[in-house]
Kinemage of the C-alpha trace (Angstrom):
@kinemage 1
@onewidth
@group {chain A} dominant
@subgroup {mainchain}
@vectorlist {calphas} color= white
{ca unk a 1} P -24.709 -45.191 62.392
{ca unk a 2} L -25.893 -42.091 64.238
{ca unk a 3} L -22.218 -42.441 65.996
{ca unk a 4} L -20.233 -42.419 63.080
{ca unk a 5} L -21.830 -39.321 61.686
{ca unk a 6} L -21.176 -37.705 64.845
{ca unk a 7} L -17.673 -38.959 64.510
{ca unk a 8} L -17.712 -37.744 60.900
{ca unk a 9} L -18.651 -34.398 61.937
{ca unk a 10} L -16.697 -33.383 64.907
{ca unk a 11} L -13.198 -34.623 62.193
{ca unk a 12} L -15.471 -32.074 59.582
{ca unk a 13} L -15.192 -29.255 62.163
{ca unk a 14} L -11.471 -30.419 63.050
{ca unk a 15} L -10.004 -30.027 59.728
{ca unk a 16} L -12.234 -26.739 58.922
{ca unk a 17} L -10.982 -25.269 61.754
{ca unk a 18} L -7.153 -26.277 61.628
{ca unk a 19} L -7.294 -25.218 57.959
{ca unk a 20} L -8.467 -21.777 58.691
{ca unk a 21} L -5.789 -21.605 61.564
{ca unk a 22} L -2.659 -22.858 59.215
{ca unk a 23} L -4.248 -20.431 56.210
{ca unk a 24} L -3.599 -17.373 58.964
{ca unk a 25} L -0.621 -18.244 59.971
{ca unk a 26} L 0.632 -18.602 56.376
{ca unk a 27} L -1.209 -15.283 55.407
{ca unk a 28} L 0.823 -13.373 58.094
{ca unk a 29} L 4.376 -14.858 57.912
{ca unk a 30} L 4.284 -15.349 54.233
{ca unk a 31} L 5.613 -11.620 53.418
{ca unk a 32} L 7.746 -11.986 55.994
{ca unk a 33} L 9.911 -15.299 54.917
{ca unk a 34} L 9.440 -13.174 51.040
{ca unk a 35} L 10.969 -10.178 52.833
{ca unk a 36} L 13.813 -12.171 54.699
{ca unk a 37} L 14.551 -13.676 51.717
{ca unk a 38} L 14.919 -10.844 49.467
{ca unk a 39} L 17.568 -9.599 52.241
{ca unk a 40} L 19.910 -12.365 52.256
{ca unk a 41} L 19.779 -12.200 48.052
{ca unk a 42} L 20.755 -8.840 48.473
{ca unk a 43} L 22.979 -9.160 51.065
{ca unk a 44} L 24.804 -11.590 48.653
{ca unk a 45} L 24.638 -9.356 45.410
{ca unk a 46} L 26.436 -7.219 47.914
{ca unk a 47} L 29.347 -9.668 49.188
{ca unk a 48} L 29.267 -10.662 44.836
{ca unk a 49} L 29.658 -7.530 43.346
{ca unk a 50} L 31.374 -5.412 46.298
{ca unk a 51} L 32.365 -1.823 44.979
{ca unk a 52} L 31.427 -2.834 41.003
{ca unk a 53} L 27.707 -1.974 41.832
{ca unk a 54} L 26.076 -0.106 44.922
{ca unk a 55} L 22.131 -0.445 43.860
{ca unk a 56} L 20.249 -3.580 42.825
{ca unk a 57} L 16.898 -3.481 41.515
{ca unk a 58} L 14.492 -6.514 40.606
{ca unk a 59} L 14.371 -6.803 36.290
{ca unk a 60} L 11.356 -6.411 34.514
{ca unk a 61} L 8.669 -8.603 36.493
{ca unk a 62} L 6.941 -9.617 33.013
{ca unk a 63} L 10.401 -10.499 31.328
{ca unk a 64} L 11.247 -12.144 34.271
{ca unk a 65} L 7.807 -14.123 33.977
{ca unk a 66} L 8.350 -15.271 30.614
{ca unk a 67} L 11.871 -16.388 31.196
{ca unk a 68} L 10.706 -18.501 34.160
{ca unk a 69} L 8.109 -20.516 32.039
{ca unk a 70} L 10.662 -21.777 29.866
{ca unk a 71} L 13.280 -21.942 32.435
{ca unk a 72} L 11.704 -22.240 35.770
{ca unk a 73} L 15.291 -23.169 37.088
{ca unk a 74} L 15.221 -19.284 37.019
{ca unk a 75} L 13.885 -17.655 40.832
{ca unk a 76} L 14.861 -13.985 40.076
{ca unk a 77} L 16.899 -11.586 37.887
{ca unk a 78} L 18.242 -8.078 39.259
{ca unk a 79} L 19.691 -5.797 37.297
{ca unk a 80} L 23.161 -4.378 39.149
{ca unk a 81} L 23.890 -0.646 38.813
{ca unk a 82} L 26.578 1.426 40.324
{ca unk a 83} L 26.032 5.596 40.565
{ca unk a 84} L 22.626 4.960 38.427
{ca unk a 85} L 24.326 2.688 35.073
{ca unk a 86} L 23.789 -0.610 34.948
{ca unk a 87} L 26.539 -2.676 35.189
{ca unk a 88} L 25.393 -6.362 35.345
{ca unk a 89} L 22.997 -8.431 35.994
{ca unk a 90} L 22.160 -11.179 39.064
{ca unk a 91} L 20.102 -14.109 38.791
{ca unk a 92} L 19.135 -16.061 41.663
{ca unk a 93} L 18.813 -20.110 40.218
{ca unk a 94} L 18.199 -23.619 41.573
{ca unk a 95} L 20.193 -26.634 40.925
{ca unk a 96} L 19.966 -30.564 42.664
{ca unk a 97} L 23.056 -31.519 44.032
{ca unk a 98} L 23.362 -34.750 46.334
{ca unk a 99} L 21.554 -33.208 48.900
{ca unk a 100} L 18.682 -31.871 47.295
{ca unk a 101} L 17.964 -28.446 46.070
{ca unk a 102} L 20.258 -25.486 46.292
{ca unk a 103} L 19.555 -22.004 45.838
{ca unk a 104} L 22.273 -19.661 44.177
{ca unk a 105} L 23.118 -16.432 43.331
{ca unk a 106} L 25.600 -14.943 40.375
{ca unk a 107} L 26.544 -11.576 39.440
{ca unk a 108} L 27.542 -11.120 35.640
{ca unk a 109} L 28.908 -7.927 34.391
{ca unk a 110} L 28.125 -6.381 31.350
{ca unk a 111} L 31.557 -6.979 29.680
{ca unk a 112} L 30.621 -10.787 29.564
{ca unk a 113} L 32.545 -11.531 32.683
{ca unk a 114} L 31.271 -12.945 36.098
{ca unk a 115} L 31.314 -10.527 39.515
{ca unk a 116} L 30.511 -13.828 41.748
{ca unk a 117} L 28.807 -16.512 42.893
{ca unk a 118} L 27.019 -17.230 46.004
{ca unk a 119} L 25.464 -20.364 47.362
{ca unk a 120} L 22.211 -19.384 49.453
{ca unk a 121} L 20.900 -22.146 50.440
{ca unk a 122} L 21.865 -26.037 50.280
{ca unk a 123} L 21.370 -29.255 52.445
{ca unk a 124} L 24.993 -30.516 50.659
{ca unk a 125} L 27.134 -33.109 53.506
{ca unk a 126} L 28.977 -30.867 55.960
{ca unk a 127} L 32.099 -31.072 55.208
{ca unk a 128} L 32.158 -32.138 51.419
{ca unk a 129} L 29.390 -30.766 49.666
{ca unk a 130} L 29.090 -27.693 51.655
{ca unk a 131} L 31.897 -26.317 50.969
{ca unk a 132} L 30.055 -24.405 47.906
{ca unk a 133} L 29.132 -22.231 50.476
{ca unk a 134} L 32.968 -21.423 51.556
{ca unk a 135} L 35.233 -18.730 50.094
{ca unk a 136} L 37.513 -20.971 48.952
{ca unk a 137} L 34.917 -22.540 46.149
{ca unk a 138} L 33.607 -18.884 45.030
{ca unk a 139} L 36.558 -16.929 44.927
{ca unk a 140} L 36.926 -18.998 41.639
{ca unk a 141} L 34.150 -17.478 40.098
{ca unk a 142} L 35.422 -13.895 40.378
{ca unk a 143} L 35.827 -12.103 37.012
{ca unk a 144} L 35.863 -15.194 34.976
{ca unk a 145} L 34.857 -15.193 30.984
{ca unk a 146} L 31.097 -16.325 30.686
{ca unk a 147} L 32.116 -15.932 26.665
{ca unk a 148} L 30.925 -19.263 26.410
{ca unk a 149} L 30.326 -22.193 29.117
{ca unk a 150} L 33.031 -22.764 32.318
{ca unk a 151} L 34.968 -25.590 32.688
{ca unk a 152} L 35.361 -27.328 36.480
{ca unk a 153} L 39.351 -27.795 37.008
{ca unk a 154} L 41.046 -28.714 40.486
{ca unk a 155} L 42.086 -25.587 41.378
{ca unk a 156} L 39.779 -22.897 39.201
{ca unk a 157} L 42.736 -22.121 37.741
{ca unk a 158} L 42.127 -20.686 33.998
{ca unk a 159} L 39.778 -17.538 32.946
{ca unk a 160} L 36.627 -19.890 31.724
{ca unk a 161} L 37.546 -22.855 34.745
{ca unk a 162} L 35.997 -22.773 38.148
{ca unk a 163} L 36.998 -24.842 40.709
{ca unk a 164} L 35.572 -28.829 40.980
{ca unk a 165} L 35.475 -29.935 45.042
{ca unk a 166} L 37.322 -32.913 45.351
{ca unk a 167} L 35.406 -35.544 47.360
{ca unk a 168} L 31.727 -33.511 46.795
{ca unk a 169} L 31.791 -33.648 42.705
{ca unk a 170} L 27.705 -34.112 42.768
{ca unk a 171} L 27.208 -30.429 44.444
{ca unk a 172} L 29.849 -29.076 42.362
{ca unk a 173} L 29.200 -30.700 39.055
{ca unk a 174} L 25.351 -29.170 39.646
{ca unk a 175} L 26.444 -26.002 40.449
{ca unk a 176} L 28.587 -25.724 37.180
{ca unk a 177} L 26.125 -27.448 34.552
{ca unk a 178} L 23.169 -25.429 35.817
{ca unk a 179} L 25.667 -22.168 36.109
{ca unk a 180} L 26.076 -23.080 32.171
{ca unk a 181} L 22.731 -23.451 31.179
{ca unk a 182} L 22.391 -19.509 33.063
{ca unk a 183} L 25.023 -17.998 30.801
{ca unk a 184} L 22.487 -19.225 27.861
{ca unk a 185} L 19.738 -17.856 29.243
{ca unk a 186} L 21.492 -14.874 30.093
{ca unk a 187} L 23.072 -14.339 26.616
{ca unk a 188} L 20.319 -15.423 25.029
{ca unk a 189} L 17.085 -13.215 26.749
{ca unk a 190} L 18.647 -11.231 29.053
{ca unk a 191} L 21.991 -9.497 27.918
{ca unk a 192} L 21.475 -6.299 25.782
C-alpha cells in the first residue's frame, strides 16, 4: 500500500512538473507562432491585392468578435486601404477539404469584385489537392463578380466562375462553397 502511494506521488510530481514546463514553453512561443502568422496573412494580402492597396489593418476587433460567434468559419477580417481609403476588405477563413482543414485568405474590393485568393495553409494530396496553393488555381479568382455566389467551371472561365481542379474536386469544391458562404457574410455584416 505504502508503495503505491509512493508510486502515486512521484507520477503527482511528474505531471505537476511537466505541466508547468509545457505551460512555459507555450507562454513564450505562443506570440511568436501569433506573430509569424500574422506575417504570412499579410504577406498574402500583399501577393492578393498587389498595387490596389499598400496598408492593411485588422477590422474592428468587437465586430470581428460578433461575426465569429455566428460564423466561426471566420479567423480574421482586415480592412485593405491604399494612400489612407479603404478599398476592400480581407478575410482570412477555414474550410475541410479531403485533407483536413485549410486556411485561406481573399481580398474583396469595394466595387463588389474579388482582388484574390490565397490558400495558407492545407494538408490537400501533393499533386491533386494542392494545387489550390498554385497560381494556376488563384489567378481565377482575380477581379471576379462576388454580386452573388461563384460558380466552379473547368477553366475559371466566366466573371462569377472560378476554376474546379480536375482530379482534386473535394479541396476545390470546399474552397468554393465556403468562399460562398464569405460573400454572405461579407455582404451581409461587413460591406458598407
Amino acid at each position: 500500500m505504502k508503495e503505491s502511494l509512493k508510486l502515486g506521488a512521484i507520477l503527482l510530481i511528474i505531471a505537476a512538473v511537466s505541466g508547468t514546463i509545457l505551460a512555459g514553453v507555450n507562454y513564450f512561443t505562443a506570440p511568436v507562432i501569433a506573430q509569424k502568422e500574422l506575417e504570412a496573412t499579410l504577406e498574402s494580402y500583399q501577393a492578393i491585392y498587389g498595387e490596389k492597396a499598400d496598408e492593411f489593418e485588422e477590422y474592428d476587433p468587437s465586430k470581428t468578435a460578433a461575426i465569429q460567434e455566428k460564423h466561426p468559419e471566420i479567423a480574421k477580417i482586415f480592412v485593405a486601404k491604399k494612400g489612407g481609403e479603404k478599398v476592400g476588405y480581407g478575410i482570412n477563413f477555414f474550410c475541410n477539404g479531403f485533407g483536413g482543414k485549410m486556411q485561406n485568405a481573399v481580398g474583396f474590393m469595394t466595387d463588389d469584385t474579388m482582388a484574390g485568393f490565397r490558400n495558407i495553409q492545407n494538408s490537400e494530396t501533393p499533386g491533386f489537392g494542392s494545387r489550390i496553393g498554385e497560381e494556376e488555381y488563384f489567378s481565377t479568382f482575380v477581379d471576379k463578380s462576388i454580386a452573388g455566389p461563384l460558380k466552379g467551371t473547368g477553366d475559371g472561365s466566366g466573371e462569377d466562375a472560378v476554376m474546379s481542379i480536375s482530379g482534386a474536386t473535394v479541396s476545390s469544391k470546399a474552397v468554393l462553397g465556403a468562399l460562398n458562404e464569405v460573400i454572405e457574410i461579407y455582404h451581409s455584416e461587413i460591406a458598407e
